[in-house]
C-alpha positions as CSV (number, residue, x, y, z in Angstrom):
1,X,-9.8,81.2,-39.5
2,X,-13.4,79.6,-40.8
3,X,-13.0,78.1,-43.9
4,X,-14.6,76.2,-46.3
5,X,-13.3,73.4,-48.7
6,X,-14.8,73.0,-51.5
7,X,-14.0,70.5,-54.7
8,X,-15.8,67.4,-56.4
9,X,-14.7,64.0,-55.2
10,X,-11.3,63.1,-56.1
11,X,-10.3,67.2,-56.0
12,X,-7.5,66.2,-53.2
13,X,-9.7,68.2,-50.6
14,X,-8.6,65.7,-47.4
15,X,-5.1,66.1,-48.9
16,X,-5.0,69.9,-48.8
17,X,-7.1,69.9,-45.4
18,X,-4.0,67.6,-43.7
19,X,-1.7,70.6,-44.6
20,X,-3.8,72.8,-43.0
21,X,-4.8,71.2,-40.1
22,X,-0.6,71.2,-39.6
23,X,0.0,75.1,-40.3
24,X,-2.9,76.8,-38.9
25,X,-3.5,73.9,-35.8
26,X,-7.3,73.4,-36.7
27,X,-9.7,70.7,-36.9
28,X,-11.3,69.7,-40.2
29,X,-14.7,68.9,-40.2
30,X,-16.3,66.4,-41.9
31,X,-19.7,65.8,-41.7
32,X,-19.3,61.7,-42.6
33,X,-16.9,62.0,-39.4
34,X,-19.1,63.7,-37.4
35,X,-22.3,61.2,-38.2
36,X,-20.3,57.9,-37.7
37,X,-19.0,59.7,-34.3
38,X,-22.7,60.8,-33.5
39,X,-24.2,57.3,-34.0
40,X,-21.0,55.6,-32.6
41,X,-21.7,57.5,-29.5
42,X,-25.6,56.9,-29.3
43,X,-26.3,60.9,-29.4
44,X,-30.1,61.2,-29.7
45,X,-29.1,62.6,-32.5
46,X,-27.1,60.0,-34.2
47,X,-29.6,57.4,-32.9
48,X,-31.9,59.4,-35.4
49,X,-29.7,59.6,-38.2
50,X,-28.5,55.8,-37.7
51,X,-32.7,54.8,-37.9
52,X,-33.2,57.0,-41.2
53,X,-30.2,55.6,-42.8
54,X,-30.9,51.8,-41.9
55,X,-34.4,52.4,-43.2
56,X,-32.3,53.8,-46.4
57,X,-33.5,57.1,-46.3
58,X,-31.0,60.7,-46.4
59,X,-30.0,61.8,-43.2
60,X,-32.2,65.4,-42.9
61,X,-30.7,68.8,-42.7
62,X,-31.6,69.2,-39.6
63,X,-29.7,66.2,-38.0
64,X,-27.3,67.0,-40.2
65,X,-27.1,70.8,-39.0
66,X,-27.7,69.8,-35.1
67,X,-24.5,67.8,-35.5
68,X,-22.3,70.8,-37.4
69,X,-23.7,73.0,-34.8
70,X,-22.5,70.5,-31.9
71,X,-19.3,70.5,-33.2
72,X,-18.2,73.9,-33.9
73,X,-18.8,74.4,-30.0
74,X,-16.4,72.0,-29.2
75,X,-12.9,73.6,-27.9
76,X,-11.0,72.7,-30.8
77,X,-12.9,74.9,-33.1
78,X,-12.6,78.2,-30.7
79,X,-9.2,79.2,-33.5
80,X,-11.0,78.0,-36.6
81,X,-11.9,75.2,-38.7
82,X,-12.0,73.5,-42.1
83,X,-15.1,72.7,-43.3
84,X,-15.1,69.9,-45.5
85,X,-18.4,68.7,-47.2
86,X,-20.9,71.4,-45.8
87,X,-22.8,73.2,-46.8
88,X,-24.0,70.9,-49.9
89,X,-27.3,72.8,-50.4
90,X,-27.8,76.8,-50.3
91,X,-30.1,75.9,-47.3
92,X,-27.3,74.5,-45.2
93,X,-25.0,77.4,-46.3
94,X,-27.8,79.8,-44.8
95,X,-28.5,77.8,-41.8
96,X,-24.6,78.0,-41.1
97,X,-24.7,81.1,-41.0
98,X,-27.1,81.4,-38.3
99,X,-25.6,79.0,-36.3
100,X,-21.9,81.1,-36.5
101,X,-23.9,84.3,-36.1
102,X,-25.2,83.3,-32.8
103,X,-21.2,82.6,-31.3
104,X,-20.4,86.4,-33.4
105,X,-18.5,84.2,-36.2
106,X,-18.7,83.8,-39.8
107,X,-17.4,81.8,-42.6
108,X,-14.7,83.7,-43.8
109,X,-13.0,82.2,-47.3
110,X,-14.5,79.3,-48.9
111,X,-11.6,77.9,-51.2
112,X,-13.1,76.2,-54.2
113,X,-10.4,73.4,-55.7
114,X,-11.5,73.4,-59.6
115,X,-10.7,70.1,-61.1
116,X,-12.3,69.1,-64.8
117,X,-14.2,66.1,-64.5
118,X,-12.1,64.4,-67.1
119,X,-9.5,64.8,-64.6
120,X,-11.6,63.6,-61.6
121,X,-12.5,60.6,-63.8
122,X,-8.7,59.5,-64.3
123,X,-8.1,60.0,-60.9
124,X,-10.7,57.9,-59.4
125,X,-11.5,55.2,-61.9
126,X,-7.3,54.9,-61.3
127,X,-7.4,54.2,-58.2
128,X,-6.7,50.6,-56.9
129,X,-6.1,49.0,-53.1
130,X,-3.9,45.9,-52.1
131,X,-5.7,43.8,-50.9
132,X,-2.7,42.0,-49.0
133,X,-2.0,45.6,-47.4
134,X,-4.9,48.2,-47.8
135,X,-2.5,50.4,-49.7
136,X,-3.8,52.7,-52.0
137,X,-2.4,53.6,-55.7
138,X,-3.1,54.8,-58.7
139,X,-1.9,53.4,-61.4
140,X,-0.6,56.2,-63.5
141,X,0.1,58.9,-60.6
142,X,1.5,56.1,-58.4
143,X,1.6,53.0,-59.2
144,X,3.2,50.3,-57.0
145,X,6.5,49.2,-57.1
146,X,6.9,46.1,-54.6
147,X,2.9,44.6,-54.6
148,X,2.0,42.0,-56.7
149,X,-0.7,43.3,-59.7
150,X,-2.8,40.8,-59.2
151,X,-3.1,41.7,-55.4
152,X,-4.7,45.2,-56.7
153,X,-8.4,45.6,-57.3
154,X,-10.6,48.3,-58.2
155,X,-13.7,50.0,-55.2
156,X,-16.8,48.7,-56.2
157,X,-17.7,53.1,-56.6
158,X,-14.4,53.8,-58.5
159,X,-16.1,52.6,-62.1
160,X,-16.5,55.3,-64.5
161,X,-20.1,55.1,-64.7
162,X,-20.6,55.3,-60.7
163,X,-17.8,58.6,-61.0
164,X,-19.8,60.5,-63.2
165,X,-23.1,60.2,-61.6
166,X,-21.1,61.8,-57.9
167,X,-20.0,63.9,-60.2
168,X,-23.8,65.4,-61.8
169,X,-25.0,65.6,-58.5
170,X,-22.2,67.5,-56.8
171,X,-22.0,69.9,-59.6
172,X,-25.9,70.4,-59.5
173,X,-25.5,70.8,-55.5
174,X,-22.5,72.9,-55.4
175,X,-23.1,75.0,-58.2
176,X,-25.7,77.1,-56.2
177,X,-24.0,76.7,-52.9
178,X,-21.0,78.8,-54.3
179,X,-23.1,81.1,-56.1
180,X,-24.5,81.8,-52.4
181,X,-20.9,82.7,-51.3
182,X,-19.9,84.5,-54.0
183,X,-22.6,86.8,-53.1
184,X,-20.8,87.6,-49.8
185,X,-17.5,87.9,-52.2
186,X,-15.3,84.8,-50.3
187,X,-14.9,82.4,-52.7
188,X,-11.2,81.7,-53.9
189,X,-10.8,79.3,-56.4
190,X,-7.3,77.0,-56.7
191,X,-6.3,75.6,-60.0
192,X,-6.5,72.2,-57.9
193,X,-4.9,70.1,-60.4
194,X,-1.5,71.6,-60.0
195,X,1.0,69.7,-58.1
196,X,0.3,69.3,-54.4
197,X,2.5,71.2,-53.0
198,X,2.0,74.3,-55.2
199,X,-1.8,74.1,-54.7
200,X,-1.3,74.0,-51.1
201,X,0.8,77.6,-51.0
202,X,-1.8,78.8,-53.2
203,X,-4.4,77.9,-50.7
204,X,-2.1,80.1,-47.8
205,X,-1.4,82.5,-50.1
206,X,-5.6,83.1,-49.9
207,X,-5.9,82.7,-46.2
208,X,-2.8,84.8,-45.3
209,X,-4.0,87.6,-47.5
């Protein structure tokens, strides 16, 4: 089972993924996971990646694929995987598909979670932590009951302004990257702001299909 999640940020991706990861007994794979493991590590390639980003520049697509590749060899992956993140551009998408091709795998579904941006917006810009706990709540979806207001703050990247400019470049990204798989006819979208537990059956519905 090789799948794909896709979804803006704030679609609930990482909370779908966790429910898969417990059916199906698969990793998910993040690329921001598997750069911070890389450099954590000193891999030559995360030694690269860690001097581009200290010198503030993008990480390249090819450190970028050298570490997907890396870790879709690992043992945990020989069942399947969630991919969570990647492919971002069309030319990641096609260089995937090389790198599966030469194991005799291949993406399978790619589940899109469609969200409206207005939606995305609430739910971010929402979003506060304790700062006496780390907790995190929203304040209309789930606000807290026993924390003190005043010990809730806002991220720095959960303004409105900041949300909407992740949001222009994902859907500028993506846009093509799903067009690429809809090509190969395994895209499945999810009405991904229903309530969790619905959108997660709708997601096995797809993959047991």
């Amino acid at each position: 089972m090789n799948i794909v999640l896709f979804g803006a940020p704030g679609a609930g991706k990482g909370t779908q993924a966790k429910e898969l990861i417990q059916k199906y007994e698969i990793p998910q794979i993040s690329t921001g996971d598997i750069l911070r493991a890389a450099i954590a590590n000193k891999t030559p390639l995360g030694l690269e990646a860690k001097k581009l980003m200290d010198e503030g520049k993008l990480v390249s697509d090819d450190i970028v694929n050298g570490l997907v590749e890396a870790r879709l060899q690992e043992e945990d992956c020989k069942k399947g995987f969630i991919l969570d993140g990647f492919p971002r551009t069309v030319a990641q998408a096609e260089e995937l598909d090389k790198i599966l091709a030469k194991s005799d795998r291949e993406i399978e579904k790619v589940i899109a979670l469609d969200v409206s941006d207005e939606e995305i917006i609430e739910r971010i810009t929402g979003r506060r932590v304790s700062k006496k706990t780390g907790k995190i709540y929203h304040i209309k979806y789930n606000p807290p009951v026993d924390e003190n207001p005043e010990d809730l703050e806002q991220r720095a990247d959960d303004n409105e302004e900041t949300v909407k400019k992740r949001l222009a470049v994902y859907n500028e990204q993506t846009a093509p990257v799903l067009d690429f798989y809809k090509k190969q006819n395994k895209v499945y979208s999810v009405d991904g702001a229903k309530k969790l537990e619905e959108i997660t059956k709708d997601i096995i519905d797809i993959l047991e299909k």
